[in-house]
C-alpha positions in Angstrom: 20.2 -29.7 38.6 17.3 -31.4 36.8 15.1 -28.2 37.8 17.3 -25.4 36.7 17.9 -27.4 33.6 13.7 -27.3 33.4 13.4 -23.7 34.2 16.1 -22.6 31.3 14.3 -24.8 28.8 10.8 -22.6 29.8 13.0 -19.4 29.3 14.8 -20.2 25.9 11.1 -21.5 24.7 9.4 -18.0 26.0 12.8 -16.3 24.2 12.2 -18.3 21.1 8.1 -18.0 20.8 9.1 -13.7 21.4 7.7 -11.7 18.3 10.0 -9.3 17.7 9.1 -6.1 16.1 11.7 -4.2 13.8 10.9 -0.2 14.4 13.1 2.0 11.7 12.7 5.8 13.6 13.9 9.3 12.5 14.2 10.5 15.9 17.9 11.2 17.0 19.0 12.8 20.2 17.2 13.3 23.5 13.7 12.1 21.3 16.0 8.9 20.3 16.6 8.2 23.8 13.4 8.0 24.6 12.0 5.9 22.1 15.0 3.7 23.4 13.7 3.8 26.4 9.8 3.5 25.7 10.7 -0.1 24.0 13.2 -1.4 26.9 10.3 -0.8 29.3 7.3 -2.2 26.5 9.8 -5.2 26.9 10.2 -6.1 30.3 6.4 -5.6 31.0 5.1 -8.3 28.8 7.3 -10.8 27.0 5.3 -11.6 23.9 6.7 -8.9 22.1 10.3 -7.3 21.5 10.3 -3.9 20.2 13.6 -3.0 18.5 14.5 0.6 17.5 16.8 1.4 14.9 17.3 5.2 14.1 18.3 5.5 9.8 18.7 8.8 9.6 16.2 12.0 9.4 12.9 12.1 7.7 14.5 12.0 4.0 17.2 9.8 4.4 14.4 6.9 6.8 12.7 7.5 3.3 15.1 6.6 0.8 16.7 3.6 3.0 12.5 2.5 3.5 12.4 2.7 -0.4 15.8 0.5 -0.7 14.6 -2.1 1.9 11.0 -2.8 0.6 13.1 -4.0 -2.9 15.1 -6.1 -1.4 12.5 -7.6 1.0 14.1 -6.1 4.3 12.0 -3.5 5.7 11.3 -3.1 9.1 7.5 -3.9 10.8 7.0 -0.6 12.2 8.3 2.6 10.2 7.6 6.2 11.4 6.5 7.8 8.1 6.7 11.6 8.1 3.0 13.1 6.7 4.2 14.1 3.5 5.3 10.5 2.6 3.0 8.4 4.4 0.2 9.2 2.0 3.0 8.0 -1.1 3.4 4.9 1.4 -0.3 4.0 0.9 -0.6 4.7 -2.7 2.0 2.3 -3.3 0.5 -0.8 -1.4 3.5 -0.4 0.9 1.2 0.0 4.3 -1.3 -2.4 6.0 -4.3 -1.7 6.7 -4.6 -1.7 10.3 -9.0 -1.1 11.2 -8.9 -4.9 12.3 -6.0 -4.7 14.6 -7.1 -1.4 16.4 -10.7 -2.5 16.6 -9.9 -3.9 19.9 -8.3 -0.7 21.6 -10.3 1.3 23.8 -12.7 3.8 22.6 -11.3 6.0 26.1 -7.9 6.4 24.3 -9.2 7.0 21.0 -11.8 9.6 22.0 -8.8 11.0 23.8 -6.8 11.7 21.2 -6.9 15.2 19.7 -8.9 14.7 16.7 -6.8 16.3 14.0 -3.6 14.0 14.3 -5.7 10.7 14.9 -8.2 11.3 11.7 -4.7 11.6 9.5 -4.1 8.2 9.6 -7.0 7.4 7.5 -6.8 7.6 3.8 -9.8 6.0 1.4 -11.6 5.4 4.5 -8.9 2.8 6.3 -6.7 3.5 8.5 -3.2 3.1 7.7 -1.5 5.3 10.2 -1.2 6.0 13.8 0.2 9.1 15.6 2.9 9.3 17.4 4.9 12.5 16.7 2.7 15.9 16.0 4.8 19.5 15.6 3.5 23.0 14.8 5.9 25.4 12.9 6.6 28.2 15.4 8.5 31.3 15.2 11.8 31.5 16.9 13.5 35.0 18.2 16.1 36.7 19.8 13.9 38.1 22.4 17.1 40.4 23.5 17.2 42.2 20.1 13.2 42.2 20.1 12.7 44.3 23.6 15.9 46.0 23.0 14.8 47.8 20.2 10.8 48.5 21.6 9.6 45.9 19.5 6.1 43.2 19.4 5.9 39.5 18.7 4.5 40.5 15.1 1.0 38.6 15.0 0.6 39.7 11.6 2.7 39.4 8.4 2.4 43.1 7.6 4.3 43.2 11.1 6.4 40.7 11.2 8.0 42.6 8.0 8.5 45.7 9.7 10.2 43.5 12.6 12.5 41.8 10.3 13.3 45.4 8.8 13.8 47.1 12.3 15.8 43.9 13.7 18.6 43.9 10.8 21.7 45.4 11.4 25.5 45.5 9.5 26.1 42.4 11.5 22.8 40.7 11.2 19.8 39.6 9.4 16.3 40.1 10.9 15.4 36.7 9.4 16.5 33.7 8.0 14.4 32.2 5.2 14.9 28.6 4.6 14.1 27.3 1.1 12.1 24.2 2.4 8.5 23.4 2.2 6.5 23.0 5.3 8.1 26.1 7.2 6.3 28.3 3.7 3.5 26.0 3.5 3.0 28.0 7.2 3.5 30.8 5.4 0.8 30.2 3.1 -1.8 28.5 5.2 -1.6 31.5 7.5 -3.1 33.6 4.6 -5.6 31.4 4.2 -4.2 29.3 1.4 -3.2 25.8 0.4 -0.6 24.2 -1.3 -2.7 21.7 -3.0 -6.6 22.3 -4.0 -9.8 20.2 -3.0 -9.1 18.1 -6.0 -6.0 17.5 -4.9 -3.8 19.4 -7.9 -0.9 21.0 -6.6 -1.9 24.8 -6.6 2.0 26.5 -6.8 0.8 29.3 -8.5 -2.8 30.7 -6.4 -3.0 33.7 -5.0 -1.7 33.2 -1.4 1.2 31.4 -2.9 2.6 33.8 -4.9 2.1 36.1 -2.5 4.1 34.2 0.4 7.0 34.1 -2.1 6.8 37.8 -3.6 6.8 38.9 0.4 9.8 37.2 1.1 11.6 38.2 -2.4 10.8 41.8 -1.5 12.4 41.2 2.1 15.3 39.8 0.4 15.8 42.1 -2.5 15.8 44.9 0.7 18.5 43.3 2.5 16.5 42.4 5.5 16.7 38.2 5.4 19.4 35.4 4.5 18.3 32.4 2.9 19.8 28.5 3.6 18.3 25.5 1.7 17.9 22.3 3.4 21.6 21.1 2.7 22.5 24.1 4.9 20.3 23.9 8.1 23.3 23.4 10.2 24.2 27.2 8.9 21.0 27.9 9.7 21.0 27.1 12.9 24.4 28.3 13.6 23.2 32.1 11.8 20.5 32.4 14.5 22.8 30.9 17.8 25.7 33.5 16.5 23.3 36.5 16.0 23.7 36.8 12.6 19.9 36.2 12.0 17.5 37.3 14.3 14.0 35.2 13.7 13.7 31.8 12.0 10.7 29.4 11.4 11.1 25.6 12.6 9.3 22.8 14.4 8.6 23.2 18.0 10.6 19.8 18.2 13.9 21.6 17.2 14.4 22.8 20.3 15.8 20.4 22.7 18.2 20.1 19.5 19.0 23.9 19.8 19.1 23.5 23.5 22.9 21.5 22.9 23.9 25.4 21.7 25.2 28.1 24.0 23.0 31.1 23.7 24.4 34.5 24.7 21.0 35.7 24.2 17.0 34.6 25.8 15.5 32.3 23.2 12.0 33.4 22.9 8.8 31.3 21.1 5.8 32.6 19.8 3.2 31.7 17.0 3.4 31.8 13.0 1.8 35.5 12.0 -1.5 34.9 10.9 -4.1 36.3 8.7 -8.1 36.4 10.1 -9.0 33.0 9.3 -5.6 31.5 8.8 -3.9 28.0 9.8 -0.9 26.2 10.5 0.5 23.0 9.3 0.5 20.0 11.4 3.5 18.3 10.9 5.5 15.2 12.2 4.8 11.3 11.6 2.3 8.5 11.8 3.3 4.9 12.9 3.1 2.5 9.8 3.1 -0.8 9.5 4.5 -2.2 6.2 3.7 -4.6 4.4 4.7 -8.5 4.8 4.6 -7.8 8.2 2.6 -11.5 9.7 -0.5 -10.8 11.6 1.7 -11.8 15.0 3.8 -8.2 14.4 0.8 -6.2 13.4 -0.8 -6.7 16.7 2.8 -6.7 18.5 3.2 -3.1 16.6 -0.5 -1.7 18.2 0.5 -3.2 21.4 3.3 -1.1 21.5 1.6 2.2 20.4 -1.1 1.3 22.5 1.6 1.6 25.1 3.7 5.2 23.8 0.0 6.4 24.3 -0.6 6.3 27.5 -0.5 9.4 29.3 2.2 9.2 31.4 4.8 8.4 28.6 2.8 10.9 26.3 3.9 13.6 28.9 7.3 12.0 28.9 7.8 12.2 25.2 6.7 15.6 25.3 9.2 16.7 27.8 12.0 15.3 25.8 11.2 16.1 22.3 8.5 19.1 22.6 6.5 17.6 19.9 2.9 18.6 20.7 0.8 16.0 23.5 -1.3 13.8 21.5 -4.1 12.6 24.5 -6.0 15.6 26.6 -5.2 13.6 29.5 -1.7 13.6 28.9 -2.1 18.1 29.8 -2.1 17.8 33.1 0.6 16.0 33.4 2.5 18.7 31.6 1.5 21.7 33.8 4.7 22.5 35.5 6.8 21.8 32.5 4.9 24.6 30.8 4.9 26.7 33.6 8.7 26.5 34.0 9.1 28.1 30.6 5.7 29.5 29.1 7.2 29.3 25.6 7.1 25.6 25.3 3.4 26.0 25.0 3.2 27.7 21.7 3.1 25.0 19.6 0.3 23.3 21.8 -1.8 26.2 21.9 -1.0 26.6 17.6 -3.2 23.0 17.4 -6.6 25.0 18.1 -6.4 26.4 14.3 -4.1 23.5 13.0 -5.3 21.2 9.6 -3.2 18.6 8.3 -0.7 18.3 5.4 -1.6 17.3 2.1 -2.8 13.7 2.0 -2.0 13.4 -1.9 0.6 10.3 -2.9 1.9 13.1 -5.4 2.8 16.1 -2.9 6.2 13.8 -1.7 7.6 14.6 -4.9 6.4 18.0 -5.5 7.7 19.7 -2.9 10.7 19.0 -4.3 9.8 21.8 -7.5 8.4 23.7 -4.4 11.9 23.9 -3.1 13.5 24.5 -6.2 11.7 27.9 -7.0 12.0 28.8 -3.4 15.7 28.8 -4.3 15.9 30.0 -7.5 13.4 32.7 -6.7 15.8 33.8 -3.1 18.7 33.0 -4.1 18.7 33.2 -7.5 16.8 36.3 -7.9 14.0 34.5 -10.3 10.6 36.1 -10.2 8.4 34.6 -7.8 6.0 34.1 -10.4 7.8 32.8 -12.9 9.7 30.1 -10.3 6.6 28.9 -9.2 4.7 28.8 -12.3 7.7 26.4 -13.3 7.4 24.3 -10.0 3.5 23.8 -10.9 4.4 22.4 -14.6 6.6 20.3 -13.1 4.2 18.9 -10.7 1.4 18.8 -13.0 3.3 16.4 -15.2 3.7 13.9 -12.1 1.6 11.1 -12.9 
């Protein structure tokens, strides 16, 4: 009796001295079930720490319940920051600086990392972030209407606006236009453009810009594309499964969430249309640790990223979210899973001429003028020009 009695004292002490690590996530679905997963086995293979996922809601809603938390003192330790905000995280003191807690991780996993979504994480020369989740904007289709009418995978935008013209119907748009900011920031990019300038001023109203909007006012005005803000990406969604829109832009990482549709038609992938020279936007999140977190969580946090990256749970990851593999060794691992469906690769293949999303505190909020002249100009029938010359105003007078 007297040794049991010793044994459960050892366990509630090794219980008690556990660090536990709060981890607020955006990931719902079979992504969420992973992560829960990834921390239940981080858990029983070590017990210093305790990783414990919460899911609070998609990117915008993790924000505003991050914003909430941090003034009442409640945040979590570990908070998966979409790119856009993480840079506003930084600005506002509301990130630790992590270049002492990773300066013991291997140089063989950092080296492995593809270099565009590692070198993100660094703003002012510290590193505040660490990857996790990396997407490509791709180009979904109905690949029945596409061969059925003798039609490409436009590669161009000059072709992809004769597709959209030849794919629309009585019943049907040839694309859906959504009013939201990365999916046109790809839009842009792929002209050879940018949203913000060197200096880091918001640049709504340049050349490439304007011209991303006028092309898809001019689809528009013709008849050939329906637009749905971000309040309506359900619709979306629901447009393109029920044929009423043909093509639609979204993350690589929305389709296991499509995959819960029935499609009466093949789902097909390819790349954004692209100018000579163009790019896409790398999108997704970087592991942050915010602040009042005691030096005890910080390292629990990078033991536990340290552990999503190795290769075998990178390749798991991948197969159940289709965000893009963030270590080179992790590809091999992912050869049949491409090879079962060729189109899953798209995005991978996209991170070859990929750059990273503004890294300016500022751009969180001005997407949000962004959006609103991509509204007013497509559904409101506002001059591209003059919506966007608005939007840069407005963002100019962010301080």
């Amino acid at each position: 009796m007297k040794r049991v009695l010793v044994w459960t004292a050892v366990f509630m002490g090794l219980s008690l001295a556990q660090v536990e690590v709060s981890f607020w996530h955006a990931m719902d679905g079979p992504a969420g079930r992973a992560i829960d997963e990834f921390a239940k086995e981080f858990n029983a293979r070590q017990r210093e720490f305790r990783v414990a996922p919460r899911y609070v809601g998609d990117y915008r809603e993790a924000e505003s319940k991050l914003v909430a938390a941090l003034r009442s003192g409640s945040g979590p330790t570990l908070f998966q920051s979409e790119v856009v905000f993480f840079p506003k995280l930084v600005a506002e003191g509301s990130a630790v600086a992590l270049d002492e807690a990773i300066a013991a991780v291997p140089k063989a996993l950092t080296d492995d990392l593809y270099e565009a979504a590692w070198e993100y994480g660094v703003i002012g020369g510290k590193r505040y972030g660490l990857p996790f989740n990396t997407s490509t904007p791709v180009l979904f289709f109905n690949e029945n209407q596409l061969r059925a009418k003798g039609l490409k995978v436009p590669a161009t935008w000059a072709e992809f606006g004769n597709v959209a013209r030849a794919l629309t119907s009585r019943s049907s748009k040839g694309f859906i236009a959504l009013s939201e900011s990365w999916t046109f920031e790809a839009m842009v990019t792929s002209r050879g453009g940018n949203l913000v300038t060197r200096d880091g001023r918001p640049a709504f109203t340049s050349k490439e810009v304007v011209e991303a909007l006028e092309f898809l006012q001019n689809l528009s005005k013709g008849g050939f594309i329906t637009t749905r803000n971000l309040a309506e990406s359900t619709f979306a969604q629901l447009d393109f499964v029920r044929t009423k829109g043909m093509m639609v832009f979204a993350s690589i990482a929305n389709w296991p969430a499509a995959e819960n549709f029935s499609f009466a038609f093949k789902l097909g992938v390819a790349p954004v249309p692209r100018e000579p020279g163009g790019k896409v936007p790398l999108g997704g999140a970087q592991l942050v640790v915010v602040k009042g977190a005691r030096p005890e969580e910080v390292r629990g946090a990078v033991e536990f990223w340290k552990y999503l990256m190795e290769p075998e749970v990178v390749a798991r990851w991948v197969q159940a979210s289709y965000y893009v593999p963030l270590r080179k060794s992790a590809t091999p691992l992912l050869e049949k899973f491409y090879r079962d469906n060729p189109y899953r690769k798209v995005a991978f293949e996209q991170i070859a001429y990929a750059q990273p999303r503004p890294r300016v505190p500022q751009f969180a909020t001005w997407r949000n003028f962004l959006e609103e002249a991509l509204e007013r100009t497509l559904k409101g029938g506002v001059p591209a020009r003059q919506a966007l010359e608005e939007a840069q105003r407005k963002a100019e007078a962010v301080r």
